[in-house]
C-alpha positions as CSV (number, residue, x, y, z in Angstrom):
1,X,44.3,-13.3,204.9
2,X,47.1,-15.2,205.1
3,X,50.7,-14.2,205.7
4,X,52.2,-13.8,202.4
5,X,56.2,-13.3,203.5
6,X,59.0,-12.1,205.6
7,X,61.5,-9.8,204.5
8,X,64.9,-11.2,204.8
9,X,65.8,-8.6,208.1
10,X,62.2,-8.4,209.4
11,X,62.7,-7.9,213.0
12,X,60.5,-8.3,215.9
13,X,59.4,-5.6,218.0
14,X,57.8,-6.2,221.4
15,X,55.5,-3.5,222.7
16,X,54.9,-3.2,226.5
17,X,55.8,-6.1,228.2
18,X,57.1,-5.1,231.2
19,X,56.7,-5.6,234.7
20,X,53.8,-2.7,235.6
21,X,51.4,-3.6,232.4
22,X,51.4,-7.2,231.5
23,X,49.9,-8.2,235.0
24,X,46.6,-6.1,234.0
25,X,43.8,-7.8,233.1
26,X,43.8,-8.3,229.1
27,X,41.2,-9.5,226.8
28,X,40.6,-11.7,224.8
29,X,44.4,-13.3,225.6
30,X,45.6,-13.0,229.2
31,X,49.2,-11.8,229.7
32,X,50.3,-14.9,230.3
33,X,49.3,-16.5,227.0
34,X,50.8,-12.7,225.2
35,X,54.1,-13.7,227.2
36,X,54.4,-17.1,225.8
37,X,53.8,-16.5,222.5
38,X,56.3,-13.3,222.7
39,X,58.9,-15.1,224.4
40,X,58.6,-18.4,221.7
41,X,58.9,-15.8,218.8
42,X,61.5,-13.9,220.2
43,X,63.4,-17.4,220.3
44,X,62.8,-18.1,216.8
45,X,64.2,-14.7,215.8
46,X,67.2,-14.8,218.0
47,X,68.1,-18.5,216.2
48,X,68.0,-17.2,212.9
49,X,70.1,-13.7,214.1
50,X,67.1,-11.6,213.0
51,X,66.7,-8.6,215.4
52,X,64.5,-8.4,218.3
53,X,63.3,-5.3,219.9
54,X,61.9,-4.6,223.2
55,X,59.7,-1.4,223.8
56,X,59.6,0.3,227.3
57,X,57.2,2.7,228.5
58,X,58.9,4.6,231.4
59,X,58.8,8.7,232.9
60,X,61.2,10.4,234.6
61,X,60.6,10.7,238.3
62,X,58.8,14.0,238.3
63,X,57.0,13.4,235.1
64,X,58.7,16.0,233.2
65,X,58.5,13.8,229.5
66,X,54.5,13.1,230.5
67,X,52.8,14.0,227.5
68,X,51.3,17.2,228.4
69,X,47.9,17.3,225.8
70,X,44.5,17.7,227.3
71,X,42.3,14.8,227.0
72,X,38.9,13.8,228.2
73,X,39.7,10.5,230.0
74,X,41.7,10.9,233.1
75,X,45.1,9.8,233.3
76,X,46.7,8.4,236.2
77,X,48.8,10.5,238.7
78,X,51.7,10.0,241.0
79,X,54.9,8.0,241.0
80,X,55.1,4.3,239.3
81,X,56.4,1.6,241.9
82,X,59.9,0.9,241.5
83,X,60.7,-2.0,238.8
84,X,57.1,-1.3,236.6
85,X,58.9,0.0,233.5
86,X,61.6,-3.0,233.3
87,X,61.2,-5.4,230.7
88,X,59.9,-9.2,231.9
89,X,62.4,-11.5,233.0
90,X,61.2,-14.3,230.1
91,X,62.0,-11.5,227.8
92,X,65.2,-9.8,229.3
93,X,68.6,-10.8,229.4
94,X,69.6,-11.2,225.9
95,X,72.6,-8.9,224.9
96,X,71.6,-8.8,221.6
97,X,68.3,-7.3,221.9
98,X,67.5,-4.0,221.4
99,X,66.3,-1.9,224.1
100,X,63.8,1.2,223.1
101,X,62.4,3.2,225.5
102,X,59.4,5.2,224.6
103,X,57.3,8.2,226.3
104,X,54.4,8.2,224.2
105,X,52.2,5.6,222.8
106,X,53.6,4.9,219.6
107,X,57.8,3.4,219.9
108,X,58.5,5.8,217.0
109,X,58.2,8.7,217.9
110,X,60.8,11.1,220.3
111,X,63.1,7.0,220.1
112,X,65.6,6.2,218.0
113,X,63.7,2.8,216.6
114,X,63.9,4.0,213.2
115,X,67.8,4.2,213.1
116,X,68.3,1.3,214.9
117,X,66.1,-0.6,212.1
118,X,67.3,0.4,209.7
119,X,71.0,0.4,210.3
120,X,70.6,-3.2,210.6
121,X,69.2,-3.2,207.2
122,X,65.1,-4.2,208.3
123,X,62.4,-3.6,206.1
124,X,59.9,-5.6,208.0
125,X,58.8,-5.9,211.1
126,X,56.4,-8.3,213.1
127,X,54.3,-7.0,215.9
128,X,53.7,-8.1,219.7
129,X,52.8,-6.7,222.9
130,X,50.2,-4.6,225.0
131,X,47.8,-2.7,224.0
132,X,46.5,-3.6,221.0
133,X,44.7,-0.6,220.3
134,X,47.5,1.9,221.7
135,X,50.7,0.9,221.6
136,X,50.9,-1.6,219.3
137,X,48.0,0.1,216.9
138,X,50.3,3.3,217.0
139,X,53.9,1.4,216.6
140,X,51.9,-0.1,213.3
141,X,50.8,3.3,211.9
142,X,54.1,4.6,212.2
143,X,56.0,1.7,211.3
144,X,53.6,2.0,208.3
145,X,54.2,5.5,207.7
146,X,58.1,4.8,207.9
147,X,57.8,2.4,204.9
148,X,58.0,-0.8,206.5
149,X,56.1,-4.0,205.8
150,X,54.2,-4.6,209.0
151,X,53.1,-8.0,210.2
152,X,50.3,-8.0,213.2
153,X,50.6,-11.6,215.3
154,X,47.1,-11.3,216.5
155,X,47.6,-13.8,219.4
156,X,50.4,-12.1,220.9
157,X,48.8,-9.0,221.9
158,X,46.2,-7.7,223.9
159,X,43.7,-5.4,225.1
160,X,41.8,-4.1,228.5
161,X,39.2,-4.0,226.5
162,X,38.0,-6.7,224.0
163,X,36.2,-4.6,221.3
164,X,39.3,-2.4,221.1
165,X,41.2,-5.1,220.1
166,X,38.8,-6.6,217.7
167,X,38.5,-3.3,215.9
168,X,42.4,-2.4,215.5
169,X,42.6,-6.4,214.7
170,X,39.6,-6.7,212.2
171,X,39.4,-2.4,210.8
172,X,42.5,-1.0,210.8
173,X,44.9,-3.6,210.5
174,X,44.6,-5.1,207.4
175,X,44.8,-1.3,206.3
176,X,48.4,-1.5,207.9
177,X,49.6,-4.5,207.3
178,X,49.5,-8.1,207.4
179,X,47.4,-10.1,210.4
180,X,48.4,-13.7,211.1
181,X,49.0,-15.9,214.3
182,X,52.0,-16.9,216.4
183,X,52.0,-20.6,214.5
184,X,51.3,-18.7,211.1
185,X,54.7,-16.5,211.7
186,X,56.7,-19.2,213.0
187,X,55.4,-21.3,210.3
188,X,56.6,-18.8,207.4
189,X,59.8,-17.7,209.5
190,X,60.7,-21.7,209.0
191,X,59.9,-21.6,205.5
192,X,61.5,-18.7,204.6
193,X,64.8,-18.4,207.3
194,X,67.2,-21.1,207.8
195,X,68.5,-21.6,210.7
């Protein structure tokens, strides 16, 4: 389905890509080809002085704000190098932007993304990042949950594994939202907000 329109404050929010996740292999887009995408939407949406968010995972040092649950896959252990939770350098470096850092899969919960939202007024916002069927699939149920119209760009995001992606892309997001690609957004975001 196509995109059918972006709020006038739809903002962007960038899941994940930092220095300690984008370099892991991804499927069916690469990091690199995530990044570039990101990077020429984030551009678009700081032209038009629409907001744009960047989403951190990061842990203290001694792992005191790991989520604690049980679970049957094994998660890994011991200290992240220094610089893997920092935000890309084709990404960073904009004062404008709006830094979130998150300690859980979804950039909702335990962060203050909702207020900064929607003290600025969004009702929209247009999805990006790593991975598909984690963080971004749980930033879209919430961001769904909080009452916002949520756009999915299919192309800027990715997965370690491919069939994960294809089912949040093809099952749950159209329950979510809206799915489109990186030329479909920019496309609308010309039509729709001047410059």
């Amino acid at each position: 389905m196509a995109l059918t329109t972006l709020d006038p404050r739809t903002a962007l929010v960038v899941i994940d890509l930092q220095n300690g996740i984008l370099g892991l292999p991804g499927q069916p887009h690469s990091g690199p080809e995530v990044l570039a995408r990101t990077v020429e939407l984030a551009d678009a949406f700081r032209a038009r002085n629409l907001p744009v968010v960047l989403v951190r995972v990061s842990f203290a040092a001694d792992g005191a704000d790991v989520p604690p649950g049980r679970t049957e896959q094994q998660r890994g252990a011991g200290a992240f190098p220094e610089g893997w939770d920092l935000v890309v350098d084709e990404l960073s470096g904009h004062p404008g932007d709006i830094l979130v850092t998150k300690h859980n899969w979804g950039a909702f919960h335990g962060t203050d993304l909702d207020v900064q939202l929607r003290r600025r007024g969004v009702t929209q916002i247009v999805l990006t990042g790593v991975a598909t069927s984690i963080g971004v699939e749980s930033t879209a149920r919430a961001a769904y949950e909080h009452g916002y119209h949520v756009t999915l760009v299919t192309d800027a995001m990715t997965d370690s594994d491919p069939e994960a992606h294809r089912g949040s892309v093809e099952r749950i997001f159209p329950r979510l939202g809206e799915t489109g690609t990186t030329a479909d957004v920019l496309e609308l975001l010309a039509k729709t907000h001047a410059v």
